[in-house]
C-alpha positions as CSV (number, residue, x, y, z in Angstrom):
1,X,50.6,2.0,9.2
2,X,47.4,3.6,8.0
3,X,45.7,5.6,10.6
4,X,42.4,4.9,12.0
5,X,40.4,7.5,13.4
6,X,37.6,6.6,16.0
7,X,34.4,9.4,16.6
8,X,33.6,9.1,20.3
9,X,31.1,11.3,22.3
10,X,29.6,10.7,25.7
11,X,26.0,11.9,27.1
12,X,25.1,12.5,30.4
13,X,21.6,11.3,30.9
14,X,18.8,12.7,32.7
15,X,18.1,11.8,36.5
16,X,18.4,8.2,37.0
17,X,15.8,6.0,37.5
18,X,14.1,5.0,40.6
19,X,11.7,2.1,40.0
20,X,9.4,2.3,37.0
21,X,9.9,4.9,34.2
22,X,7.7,7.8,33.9
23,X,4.2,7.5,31.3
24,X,6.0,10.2,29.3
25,X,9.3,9.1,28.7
26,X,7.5,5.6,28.1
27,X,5.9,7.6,25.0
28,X,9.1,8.7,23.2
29,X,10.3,4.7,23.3
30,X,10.4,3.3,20.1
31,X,7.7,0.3,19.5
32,X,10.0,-2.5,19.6
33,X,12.5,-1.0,22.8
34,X,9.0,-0.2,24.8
35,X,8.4,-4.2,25.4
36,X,11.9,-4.2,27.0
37,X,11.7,-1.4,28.8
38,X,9.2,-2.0,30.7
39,X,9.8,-5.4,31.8
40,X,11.2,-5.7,35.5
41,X,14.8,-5.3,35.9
42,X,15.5,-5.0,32.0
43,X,16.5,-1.5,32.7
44,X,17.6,0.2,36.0
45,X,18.6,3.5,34.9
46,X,17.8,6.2,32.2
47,X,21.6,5.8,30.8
48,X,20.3,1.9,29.9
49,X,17.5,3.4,28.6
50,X,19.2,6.2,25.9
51,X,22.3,3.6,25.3
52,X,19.1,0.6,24.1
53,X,17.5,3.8,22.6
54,X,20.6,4.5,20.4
55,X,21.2,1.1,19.3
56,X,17.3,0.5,18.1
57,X,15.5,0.1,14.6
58,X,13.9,3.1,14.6
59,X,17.2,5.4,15.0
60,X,18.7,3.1,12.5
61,X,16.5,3.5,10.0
62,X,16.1,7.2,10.8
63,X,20.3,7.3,10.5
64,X,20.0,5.2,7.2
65,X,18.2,7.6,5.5
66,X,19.3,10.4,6.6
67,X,22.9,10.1,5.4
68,X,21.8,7.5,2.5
69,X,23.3,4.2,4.1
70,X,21.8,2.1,1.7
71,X,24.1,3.5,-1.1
72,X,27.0,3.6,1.4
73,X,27.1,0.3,2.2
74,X,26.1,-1.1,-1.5
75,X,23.1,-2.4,0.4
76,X,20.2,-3.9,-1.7
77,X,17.9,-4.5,1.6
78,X,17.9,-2.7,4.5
79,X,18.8,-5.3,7.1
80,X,22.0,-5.0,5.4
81,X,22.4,-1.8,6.0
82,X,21.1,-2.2,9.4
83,X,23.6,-4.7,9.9
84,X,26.9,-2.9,8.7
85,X,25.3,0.3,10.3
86,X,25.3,-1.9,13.8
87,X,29.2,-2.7,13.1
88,X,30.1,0.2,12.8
89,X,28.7,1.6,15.8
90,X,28.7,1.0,19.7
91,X,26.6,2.5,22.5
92,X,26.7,1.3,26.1
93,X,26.1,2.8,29.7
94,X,28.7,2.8,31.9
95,X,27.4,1.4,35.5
96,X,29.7,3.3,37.6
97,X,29.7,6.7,36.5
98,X,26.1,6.3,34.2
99,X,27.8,8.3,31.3
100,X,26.8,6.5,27.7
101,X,29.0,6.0,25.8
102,X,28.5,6.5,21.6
103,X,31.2,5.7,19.6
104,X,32.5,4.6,16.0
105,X,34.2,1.3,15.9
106,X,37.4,2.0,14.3
């Protein structure tokens, strides 16, 4: 059997969240994660927050070109890469303890 190695780190996030998040976390929100964020009951705590955060365009993109996906992946458009970049990556909140998960999918 080949091996298969799996990267997995977990965050604690900041103080959870007791009804509406703060103006100035609201500002370091990605464009296209704000919308969510601030609708009612989309997110509950700060851990739902950085786990959305982690999966979003921006960070993607950011990830993409930082380690030169595009090539990586034999990519010719960047949803591509987006997309295999997505597969190979998980992030999630776990409800009980709020710890968030970030992981390779191996």
């Amino acid at each position: 059997m080949t091996p298969i190695y799996r990267a997995e780190t977990h965050l604690v996030p900041p103080q959870s969240l007791a009804g509406q998040l703060p103006s100035s976390i609201l500002t370091m929100i990605p464009p296209e994660f704000r919308t969510l964020a601030i609708q009612s009951g989309a997110i509950k705590t700060t851990a739902d927050l950085v786990a959305g955060i982690a999966k979003s365009r921006t960070l993607a993109d950011s990830i993409i070109d930082k380690f030169n996906l595009m090539d990586y992946y034999h990519a010719e458009k960047r949803d591509a890469a987006r997309s295999a970049l997505s597969g190979a990556i998980s992030a999630k909140a776990d409800e009980k303890t709020s710890l968030i998960t970030i992981a390779s999918r191996g």
